[in-house]
C-alpha positions as CSV (number, residue, x, y, z in Angstrom):
1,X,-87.4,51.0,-72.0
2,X,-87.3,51.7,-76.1
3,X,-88.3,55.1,-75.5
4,X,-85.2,56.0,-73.0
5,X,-83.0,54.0,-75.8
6,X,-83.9,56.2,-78.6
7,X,-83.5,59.4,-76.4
8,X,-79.8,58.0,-75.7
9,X,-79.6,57.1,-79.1
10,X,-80.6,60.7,-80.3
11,X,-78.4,62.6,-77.8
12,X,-75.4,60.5,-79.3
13,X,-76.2,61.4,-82.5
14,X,-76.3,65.3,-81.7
15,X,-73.3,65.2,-80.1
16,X,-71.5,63.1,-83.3
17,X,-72.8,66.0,-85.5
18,X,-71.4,68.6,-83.1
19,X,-68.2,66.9,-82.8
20,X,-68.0,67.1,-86.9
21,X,-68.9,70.6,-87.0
22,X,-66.4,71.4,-84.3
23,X,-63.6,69.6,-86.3
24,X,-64.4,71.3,-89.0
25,X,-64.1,74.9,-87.4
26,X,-61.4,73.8,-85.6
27,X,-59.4,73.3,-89.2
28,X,-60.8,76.5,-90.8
29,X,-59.4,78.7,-87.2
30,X,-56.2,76.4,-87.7
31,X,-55.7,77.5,-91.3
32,X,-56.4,81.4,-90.1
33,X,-53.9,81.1,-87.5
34,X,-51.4,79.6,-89.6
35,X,-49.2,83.1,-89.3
36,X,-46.5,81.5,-91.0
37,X,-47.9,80.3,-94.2
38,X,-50.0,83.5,-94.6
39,X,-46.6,85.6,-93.7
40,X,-45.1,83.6,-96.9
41,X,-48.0,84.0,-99.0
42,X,-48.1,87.3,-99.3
43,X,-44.5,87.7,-99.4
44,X,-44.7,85.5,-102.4
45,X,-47.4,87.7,-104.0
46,X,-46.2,90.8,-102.9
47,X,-42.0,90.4,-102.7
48,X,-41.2,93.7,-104.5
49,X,-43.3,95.9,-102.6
50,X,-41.9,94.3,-99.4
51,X,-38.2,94.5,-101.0
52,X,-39.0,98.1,-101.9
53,X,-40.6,99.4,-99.0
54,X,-37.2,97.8,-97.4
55,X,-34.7,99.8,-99.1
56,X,-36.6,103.0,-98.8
57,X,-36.4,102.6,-95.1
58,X,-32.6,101.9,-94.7
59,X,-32.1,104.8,-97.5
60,X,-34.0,106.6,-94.4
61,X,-32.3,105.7,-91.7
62,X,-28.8,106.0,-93.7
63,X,-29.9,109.7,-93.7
64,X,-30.8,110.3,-90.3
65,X,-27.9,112.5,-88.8
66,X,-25.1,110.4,-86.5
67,X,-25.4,110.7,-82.9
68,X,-22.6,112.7,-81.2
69,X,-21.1,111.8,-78.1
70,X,-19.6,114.8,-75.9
71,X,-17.1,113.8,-73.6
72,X,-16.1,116.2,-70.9
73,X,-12.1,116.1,-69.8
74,X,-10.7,118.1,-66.5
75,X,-7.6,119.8,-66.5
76,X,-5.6,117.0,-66.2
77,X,-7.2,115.1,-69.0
78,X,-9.4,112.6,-67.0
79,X,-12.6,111.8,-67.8
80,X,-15.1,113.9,-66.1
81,X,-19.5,113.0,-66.0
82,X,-21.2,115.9,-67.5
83,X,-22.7,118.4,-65.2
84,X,-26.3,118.3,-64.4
85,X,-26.8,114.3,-65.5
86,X,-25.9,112.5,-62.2
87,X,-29.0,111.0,-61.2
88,X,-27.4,108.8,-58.4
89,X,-26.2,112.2,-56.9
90,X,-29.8,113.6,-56.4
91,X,-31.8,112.0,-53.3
92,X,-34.5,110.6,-55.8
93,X,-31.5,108.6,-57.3
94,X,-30.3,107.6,-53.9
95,X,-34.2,106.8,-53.3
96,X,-34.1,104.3,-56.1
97,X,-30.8,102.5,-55.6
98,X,-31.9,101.5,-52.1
99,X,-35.4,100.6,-53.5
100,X,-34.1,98.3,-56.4
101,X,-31.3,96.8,-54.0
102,X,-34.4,95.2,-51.8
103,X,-36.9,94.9,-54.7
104,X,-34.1,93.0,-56.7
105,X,-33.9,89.9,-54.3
106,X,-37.4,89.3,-53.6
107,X,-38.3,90.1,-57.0
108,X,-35.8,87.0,-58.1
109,X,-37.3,84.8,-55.2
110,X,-40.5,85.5,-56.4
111,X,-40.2,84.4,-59.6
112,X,-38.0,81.7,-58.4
113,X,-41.2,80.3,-56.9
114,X,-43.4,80.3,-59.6
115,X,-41.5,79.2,-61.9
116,X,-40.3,75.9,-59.7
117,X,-44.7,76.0,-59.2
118,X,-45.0,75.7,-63.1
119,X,-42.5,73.0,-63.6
């Protein structure tokens, strides 16, 4: 009997010393996942690099040229879609809008139901 008691007795104490090791890798991968306090660290250390590398990109895109809308106008003055950029008017268009009018619902009833299977 002594000799199955200090086996159980020696298991338990391996498995105390794992469980300490564990806990403490489990804090060291906690403070290495801790995206938030590393994110303010180096902001702290490096703020007018950051602040810098900020205002040279919106001096960028304050450069970039402005994006120009054409609009196209019949005789009468109406509104009229530009030629050659109706995609519902081409069969592949037509394709698609029946496609995503089925897809659509069962789509929604499919996520419906795992999302009622989660919660």
């Amino acid at each position: 009997m002594a000799p199955v008691n200090d086996e159980k007795r020696r298991i338990i104490e391996e498995l105390e010393k794992t469980r300490g090791d564990l806990a403490g890798a489990s804090v060291g991968l906690r403070g290495q996942l801790n995206f938030q306090r590393r994110l303010s660290v180096i902001w702290q250390n490096n703020r007018w690099v950051w602040l810098s590398f900020m205002a040279l990109f919106g001096w960028v895109l304050s450069r970039l040229p402005r994006r120009t809308k054409k609009i196209y106008l019949d005789k009468s003055g109406a509104r009229v879609r530009p030629p050659g950029k109706s995609f519902v008017g081409t069969i592949v268009g037509q394709l698609w809008s029946v496609a995503w009018s089925v897809a659509k619902p069962a789509m929604i009833a499919y996520l419906t139901r795992r999302m009622t299977k989660k919660a």
